[in-house]
C-alpha positions as MATLAB code, in Angstrom:
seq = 'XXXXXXXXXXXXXXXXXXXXXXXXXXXXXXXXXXXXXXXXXXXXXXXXXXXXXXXXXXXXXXXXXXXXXXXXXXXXXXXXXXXXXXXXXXXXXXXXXXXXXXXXXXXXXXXXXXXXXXXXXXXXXXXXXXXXXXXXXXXXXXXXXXXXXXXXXXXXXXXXXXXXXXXXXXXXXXXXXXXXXXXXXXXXXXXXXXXXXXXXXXXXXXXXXXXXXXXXXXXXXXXXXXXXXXXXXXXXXXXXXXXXXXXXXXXXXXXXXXXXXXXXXXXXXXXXXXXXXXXXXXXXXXXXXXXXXXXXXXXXXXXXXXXXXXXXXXXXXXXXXXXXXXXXXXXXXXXXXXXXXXXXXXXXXXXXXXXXXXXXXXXXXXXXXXXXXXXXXXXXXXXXXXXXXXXXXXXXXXXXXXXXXXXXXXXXXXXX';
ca = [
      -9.184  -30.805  -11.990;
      -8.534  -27.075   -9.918;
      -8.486  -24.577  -12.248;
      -5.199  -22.408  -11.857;
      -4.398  -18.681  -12.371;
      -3.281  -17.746  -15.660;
       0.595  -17.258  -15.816;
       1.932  -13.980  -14.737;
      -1.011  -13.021  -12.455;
      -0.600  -13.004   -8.078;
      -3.931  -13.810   -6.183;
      -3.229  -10.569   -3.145;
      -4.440  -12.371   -0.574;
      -6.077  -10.569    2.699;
      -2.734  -10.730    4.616;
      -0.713   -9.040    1.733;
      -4.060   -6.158    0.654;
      -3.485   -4.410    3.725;
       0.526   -3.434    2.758;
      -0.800   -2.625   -0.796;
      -3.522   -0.070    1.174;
      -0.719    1.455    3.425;
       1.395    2.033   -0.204;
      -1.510    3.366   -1.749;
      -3.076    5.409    0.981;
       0.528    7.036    1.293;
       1.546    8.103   -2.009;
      -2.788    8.742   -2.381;
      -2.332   11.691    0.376;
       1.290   12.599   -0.589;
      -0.607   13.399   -4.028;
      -3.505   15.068   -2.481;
      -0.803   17.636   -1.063;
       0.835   18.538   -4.547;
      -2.966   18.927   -6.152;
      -3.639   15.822   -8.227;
      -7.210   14.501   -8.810;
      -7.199   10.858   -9.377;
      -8.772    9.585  -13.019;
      -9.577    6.306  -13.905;
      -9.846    4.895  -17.960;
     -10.902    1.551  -19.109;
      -8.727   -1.229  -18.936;
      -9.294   -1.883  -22.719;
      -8.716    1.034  -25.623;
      -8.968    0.910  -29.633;
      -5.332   -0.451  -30.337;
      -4.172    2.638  -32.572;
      -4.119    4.557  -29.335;
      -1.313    2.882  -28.315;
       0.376    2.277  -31.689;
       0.384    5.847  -31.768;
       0.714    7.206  -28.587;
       3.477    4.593  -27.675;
       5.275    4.070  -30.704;
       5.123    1.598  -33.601;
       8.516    0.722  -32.951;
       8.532    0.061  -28.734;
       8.952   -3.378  -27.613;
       5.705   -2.514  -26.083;
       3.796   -2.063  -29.457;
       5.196   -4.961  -31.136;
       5.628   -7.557  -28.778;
       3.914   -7.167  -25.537;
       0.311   -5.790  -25.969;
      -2.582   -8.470  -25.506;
      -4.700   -7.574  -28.444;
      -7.954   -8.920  -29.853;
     -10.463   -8.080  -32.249;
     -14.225   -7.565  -30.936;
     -17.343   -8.962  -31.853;
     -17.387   -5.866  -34.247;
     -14.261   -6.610  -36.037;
     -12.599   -3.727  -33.906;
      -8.794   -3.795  -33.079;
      -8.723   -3.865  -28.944;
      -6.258   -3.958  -26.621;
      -5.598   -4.302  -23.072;
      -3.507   -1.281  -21.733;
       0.306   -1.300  -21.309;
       0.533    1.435  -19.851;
      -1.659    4.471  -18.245;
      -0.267    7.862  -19.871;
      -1.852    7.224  -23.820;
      -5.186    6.543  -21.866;
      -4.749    9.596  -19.532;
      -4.272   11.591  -22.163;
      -7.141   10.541  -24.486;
      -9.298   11.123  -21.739;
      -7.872   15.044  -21.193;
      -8.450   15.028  -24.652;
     -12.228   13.896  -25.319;
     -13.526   14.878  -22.108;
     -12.360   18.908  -22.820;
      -9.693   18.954  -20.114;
      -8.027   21.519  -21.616;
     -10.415   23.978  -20.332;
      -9.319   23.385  -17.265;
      -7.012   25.717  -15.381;
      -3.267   24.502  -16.688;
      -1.438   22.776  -15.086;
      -3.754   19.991  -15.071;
      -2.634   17.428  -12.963;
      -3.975   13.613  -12.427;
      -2.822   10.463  -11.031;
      -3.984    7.383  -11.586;
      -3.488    3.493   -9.684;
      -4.761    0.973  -12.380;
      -3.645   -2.401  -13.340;
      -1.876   -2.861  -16.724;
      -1.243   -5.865  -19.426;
       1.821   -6.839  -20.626;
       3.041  -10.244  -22.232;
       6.336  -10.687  -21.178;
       8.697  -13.170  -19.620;
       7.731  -13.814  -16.388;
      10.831  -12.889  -13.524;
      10.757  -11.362  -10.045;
       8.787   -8.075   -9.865;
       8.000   -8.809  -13.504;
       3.946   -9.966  -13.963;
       1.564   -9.770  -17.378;
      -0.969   -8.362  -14.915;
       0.447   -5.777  -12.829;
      -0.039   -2.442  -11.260;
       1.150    1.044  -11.856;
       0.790    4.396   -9.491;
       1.357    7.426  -11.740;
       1.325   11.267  -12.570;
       0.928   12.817  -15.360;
       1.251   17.149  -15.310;
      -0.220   18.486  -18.544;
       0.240   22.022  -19.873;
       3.198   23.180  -18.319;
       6.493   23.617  -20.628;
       8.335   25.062  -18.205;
      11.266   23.045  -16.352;
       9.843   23.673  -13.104;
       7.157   21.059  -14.403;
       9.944   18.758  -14.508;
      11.457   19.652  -11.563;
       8.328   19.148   -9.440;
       7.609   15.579  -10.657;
      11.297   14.253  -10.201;
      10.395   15.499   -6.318;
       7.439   13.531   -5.620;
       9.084   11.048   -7.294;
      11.829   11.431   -4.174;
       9.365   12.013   -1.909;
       7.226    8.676   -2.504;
      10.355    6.840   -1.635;
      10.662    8.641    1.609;
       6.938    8.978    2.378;
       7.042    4.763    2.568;
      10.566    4.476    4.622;
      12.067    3.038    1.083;
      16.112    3.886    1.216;
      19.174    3.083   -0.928;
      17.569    5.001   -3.973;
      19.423    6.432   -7.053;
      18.239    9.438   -9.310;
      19.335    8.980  -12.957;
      18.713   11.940  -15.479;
      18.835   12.568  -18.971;
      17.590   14.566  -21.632;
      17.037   13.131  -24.786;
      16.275   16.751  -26.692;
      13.225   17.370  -28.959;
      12.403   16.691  -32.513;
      14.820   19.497  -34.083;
      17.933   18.153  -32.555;
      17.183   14.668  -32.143;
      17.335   14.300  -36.006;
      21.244   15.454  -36.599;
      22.047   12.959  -33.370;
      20.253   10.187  -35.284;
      22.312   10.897  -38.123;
      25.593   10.455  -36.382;
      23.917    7.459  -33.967;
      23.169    5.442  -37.484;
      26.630    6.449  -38.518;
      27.733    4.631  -35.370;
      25.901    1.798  -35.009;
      25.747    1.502  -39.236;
      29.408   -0.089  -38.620;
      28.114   -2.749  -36.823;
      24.579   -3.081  -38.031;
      25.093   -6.731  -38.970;
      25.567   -8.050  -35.460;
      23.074   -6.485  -33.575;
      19.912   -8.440  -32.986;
      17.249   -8.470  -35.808;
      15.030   -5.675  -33.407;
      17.266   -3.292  -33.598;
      18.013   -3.856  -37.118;
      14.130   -3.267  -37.433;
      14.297   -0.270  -35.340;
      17.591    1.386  -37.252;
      15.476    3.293  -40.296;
      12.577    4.205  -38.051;
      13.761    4.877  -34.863;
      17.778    4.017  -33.856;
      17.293    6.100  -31.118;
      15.585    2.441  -29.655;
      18.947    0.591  -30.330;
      20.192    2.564  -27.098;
      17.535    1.012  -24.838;
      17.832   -2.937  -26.085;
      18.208   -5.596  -23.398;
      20.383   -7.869  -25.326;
      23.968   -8.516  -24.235;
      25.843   -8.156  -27.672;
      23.867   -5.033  -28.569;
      24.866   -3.230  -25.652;
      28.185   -4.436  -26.336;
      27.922   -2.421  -29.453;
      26.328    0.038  -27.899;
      29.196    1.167  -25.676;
      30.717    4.390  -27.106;
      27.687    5.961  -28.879;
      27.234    9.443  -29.146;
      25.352   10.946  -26.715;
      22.197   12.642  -27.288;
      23.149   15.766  -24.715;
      26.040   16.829  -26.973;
      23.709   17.434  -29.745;
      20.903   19.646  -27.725;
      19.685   22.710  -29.426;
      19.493   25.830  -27.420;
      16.489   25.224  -25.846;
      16.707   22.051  -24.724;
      20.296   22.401  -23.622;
      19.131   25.403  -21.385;
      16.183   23.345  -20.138;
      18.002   20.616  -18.997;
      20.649   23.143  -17.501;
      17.467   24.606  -15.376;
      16.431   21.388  -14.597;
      19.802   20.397  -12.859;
      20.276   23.734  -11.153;
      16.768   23.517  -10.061;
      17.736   19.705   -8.461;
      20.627   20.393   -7.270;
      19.367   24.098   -5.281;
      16.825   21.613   -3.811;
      19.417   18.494   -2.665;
      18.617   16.037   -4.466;
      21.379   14.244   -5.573;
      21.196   12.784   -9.593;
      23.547   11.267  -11.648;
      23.603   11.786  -15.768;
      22.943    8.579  -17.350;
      22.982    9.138  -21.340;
      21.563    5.633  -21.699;
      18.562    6.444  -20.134;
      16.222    7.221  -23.448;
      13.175    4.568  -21.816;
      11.169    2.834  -23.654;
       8.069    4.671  -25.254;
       8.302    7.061  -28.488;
       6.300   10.011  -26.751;
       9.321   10.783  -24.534;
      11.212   14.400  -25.213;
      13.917   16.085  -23.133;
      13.793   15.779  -19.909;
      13.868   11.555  -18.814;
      14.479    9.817  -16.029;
      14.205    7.077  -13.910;
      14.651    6.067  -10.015;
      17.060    2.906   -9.201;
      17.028    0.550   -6.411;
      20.748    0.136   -5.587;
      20.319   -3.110   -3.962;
      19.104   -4.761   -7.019;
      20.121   -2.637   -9.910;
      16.361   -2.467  -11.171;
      14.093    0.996  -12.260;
      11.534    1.317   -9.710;
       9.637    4.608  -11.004;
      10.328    6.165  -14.426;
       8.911    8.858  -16.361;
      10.025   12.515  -18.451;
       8.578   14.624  -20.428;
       6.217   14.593  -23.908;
       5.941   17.632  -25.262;
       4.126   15.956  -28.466;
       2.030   13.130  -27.522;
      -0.912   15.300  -26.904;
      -1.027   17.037  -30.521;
      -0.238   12.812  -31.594;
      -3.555   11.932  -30.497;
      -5.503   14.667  -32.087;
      -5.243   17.483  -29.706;
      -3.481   20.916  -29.942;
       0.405   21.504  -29.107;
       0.433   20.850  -25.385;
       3.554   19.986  -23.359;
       3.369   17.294  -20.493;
       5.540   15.501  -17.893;
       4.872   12.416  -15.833;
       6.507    8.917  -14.747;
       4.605    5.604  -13.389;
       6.152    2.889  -10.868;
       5.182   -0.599  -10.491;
       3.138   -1.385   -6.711;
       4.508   -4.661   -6.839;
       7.822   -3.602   -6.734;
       6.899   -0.789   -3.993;
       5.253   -3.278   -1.947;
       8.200   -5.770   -1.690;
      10.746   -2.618   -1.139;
       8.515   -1.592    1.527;
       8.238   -5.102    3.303;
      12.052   -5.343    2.958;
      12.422   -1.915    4.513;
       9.680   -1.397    7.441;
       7.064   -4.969    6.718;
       7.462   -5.270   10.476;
       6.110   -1.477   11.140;
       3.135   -1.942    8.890;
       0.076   -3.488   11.244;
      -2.907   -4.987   10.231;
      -5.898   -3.620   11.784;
      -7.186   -5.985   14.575;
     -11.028   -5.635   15.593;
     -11.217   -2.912   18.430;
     -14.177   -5.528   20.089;
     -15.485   -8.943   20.297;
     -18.807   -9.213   21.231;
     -19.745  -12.886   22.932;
     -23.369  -13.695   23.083;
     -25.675  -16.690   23.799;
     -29.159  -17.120   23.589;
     -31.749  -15.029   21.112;
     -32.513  -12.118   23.507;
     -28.586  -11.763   24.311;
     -27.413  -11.864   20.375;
     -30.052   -9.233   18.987;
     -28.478   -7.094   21.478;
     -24.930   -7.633   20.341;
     -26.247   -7.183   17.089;
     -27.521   -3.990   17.722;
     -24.378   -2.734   19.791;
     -22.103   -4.226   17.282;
     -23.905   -2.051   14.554;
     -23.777    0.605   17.161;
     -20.265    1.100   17.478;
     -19.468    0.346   14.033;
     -21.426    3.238   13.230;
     -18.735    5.481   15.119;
     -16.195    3.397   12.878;
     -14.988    1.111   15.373;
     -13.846   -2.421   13.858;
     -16.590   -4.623   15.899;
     -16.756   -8.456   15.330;
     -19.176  -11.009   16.636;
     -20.475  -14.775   16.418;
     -21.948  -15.370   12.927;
     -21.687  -19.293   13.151;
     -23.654  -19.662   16.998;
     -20.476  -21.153   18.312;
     -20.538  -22.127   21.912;
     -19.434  -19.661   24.714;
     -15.751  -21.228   24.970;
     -15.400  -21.568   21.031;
     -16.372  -17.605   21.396;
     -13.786  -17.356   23.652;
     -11.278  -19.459   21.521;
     -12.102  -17.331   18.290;
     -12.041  -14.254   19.613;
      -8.336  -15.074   21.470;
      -6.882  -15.877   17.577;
      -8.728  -13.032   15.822;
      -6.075  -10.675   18.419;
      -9.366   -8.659   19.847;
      -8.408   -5.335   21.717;
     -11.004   -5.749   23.580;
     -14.115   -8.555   24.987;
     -17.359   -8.215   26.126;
     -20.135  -10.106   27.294;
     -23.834   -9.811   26.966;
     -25.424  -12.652   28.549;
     -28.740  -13.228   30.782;
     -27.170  -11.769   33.520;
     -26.082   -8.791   31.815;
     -29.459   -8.226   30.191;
     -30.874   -8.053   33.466;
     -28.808   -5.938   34.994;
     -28.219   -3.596   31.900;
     -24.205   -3.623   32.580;
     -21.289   -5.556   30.962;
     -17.625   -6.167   31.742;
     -15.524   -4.809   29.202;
     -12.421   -6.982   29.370;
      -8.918   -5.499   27.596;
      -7.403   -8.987   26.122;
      -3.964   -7.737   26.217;
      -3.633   -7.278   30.142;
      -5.959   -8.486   31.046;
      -8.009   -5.477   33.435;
     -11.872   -5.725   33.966;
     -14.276   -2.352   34.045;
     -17.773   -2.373   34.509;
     -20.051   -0.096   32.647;
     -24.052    0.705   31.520;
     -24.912   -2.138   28.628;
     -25.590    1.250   26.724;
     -23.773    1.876   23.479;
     -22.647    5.271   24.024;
     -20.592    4.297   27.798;
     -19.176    1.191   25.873;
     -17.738    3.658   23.215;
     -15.965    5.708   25.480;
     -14.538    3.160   27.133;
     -12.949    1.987   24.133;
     -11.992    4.529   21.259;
];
């Protein structure tokens, strides 16, 4: 019996990797241009990382991390999500030495058990930013615009900016009060998760999925009517800063996402086709000093490549070209196909895509393979063209003949 692929994993096969390496090779350079070093961080971490960098009390934490114990009797898991990781790393690898604002990105696959949907996998991939060691709103203000500016760089239209600010420890706990005042009324018919979630967290309540919790949920106090000072005059900044620079936002206070580190500014990008959150992120002021470090404030949002790769098929697939080999290089006989070797290596050299017979087909299945394969170009090298050191460089696509030297450097010219 075939073995299968688990559930919730894709095979990318070669006719799909090459629209995954446009997406990543745009937003890649888009990031070089703002100053962001890529990191990478293992794909497993000790689970308390995430139980406290995420939140005891996140859907994430308690029902959607693959965790194991090692051979040593050590708590693993596979990670959820890349920020608790990224940050762990600025942390033990004395990052904070750097010159502030240190910025990273990272492009790593991520593990989450959950229902299985549409632009929904268990193994999936994220693209994301994080900017430590700014508190300043201009921080926030510059992620929110590569966040824009990702969905233009890849041709992706029809997208909606939803912001929020969801305040900081001092004023989020007189808004809880009145939130468990609110939803206390009701507590008895919302599902048992957010009954978990209203002593430790009701904040959570806000972001549950379930139909006759958000039911409930409609006419809760909002968390920007409670802001202290600062974080009312941050937020202010943040939407003068937005709107001075056109980009057009709506206020959503539902938005509160779903990881504890979050604090003030949030928000998340929405495809208006489907309805769905294609990149979200805010701020965490705290989730550095969480994990052991000192008080350092931080901004950053991820956003799923699946999802970008099937908004960028739907919006320009057709533009997006697979590279074809720039030259086929027939041969027969021993002589002849040590030569094609050694042009083929040649011009590869220069970085030219170069192809040639690996199976010793016959001249017409040469022909035949090189004709499906879409070759730019053809050559030749036979005992004819040994012997009189020249070859016909043939362009497939009309067809036009030109003779030059069998020399490595006139074939080159001919067809960069």
């Amino acid at each position: 019996m075939m073995i299968q692929k688990p559930k919730g994993t894709r095979d990318l096969l070669p006719e799909d990797t090459y629209k995954l390496q446009y997406v990543e090779k745009k937003i890649s350079n888009m990031l070089e241009n703002y100053g962001f070093k890529e990191i990478r961080v293992p794909v497993f971490e000790y689970t308390e990382l995430f139980n406290r960098g995420v939140g005891e009390t996140t859907d994430v934490v308690q029902k959607e991390m693959y965790t194991f114990d090692d051979k040593g009797g050590r708590s693993i898991t596979l990670r959820p999500e890349g920020t608790a990781g990224t940050v762990r790393a600025y942390l033990e690898n004395g990052m904070a030495s750097l010159p502030s604002p240190v910025k990273l990105w990272y492009n790593m696959a991520m593990y989450r058990y959950e229902n299985v949907q549409k632009g929904r996998l268990r193994e999936f991939h994220q693209i994301g930013l994080e900017l430590i060691g700014s508190s300043s709103y201009l921080a926030d203000v510059e992620t929110i615009l590569i966040g824009k500016r990702i969905f233009e760089t890849l041709g992706i239209k029809n997208i909606k900016v939803n912001i929020n600010s969801i305040g900081c420890p001092k004023c989020r706990g007189e808004y809880q009060k009145v939130l468990k005042e609110f939803i206390g009324k009701n507590l008895d018919n919302y599902c048992d998760d957010c009954k978990n979630r209203f002593e430790k967290n009701p904040m959570r309540i806000l972001d549950c999925k379930q139909e006759k919790c958000k039911k409930y949920n409609v006419g809760a106090p909002m968390m920007i009517d409670y802001l202290c000072d600062e974080c009312k005059t941050h937020f202010e900044n943040v939407k003068s800063a937005l709107k001075a620079q056109n980009v057009n936002f709506e206020i959503d206070s539902g938005i509160v996402r779903g990881l504890d580190y979050y604090t003030k500014t949030v928000f998340e990008f929405i495809d208006e086709k489907s309805g769905l959150t294609v990149l979200g992120g805010g701020r965490y002021d705290g989730l550095v000093e969480e994990l052991g470090g000192p008080s350092t404030p931080a901004v950053g949002f991820a956003s799923g490549v699946e999802r970008l790769m099937e908004m960028v098929e739907a919006s320009i697939g057709d533009e997006i070209k697979e590279r074809k080999p720039d030259l086929y290089i027939l041969s027969c006989g021993e002589k002849e196909t040590m030569k094609a070797v050694e042009i083929a290596e040649g011009l590869r050299d220069k970085d030219l895509y170069v192809e040639r017979d690996l199976i010793e087909r016959s001249f017409k299945a040469q022909m035949k393979y090189a004709d499906k394969i879409e070759a730019k170009n053809l050559i030749v090298i036979g005992e004819d063209e040994l012997s009189k050191n020249t070859v016909k460089i043939k362009n497939m696509s009309t067809g036009e003949e030109q003779e030059v030297k069998l020399d490595l450097t006139e074939i080159y010219s001919k067809i960069k």
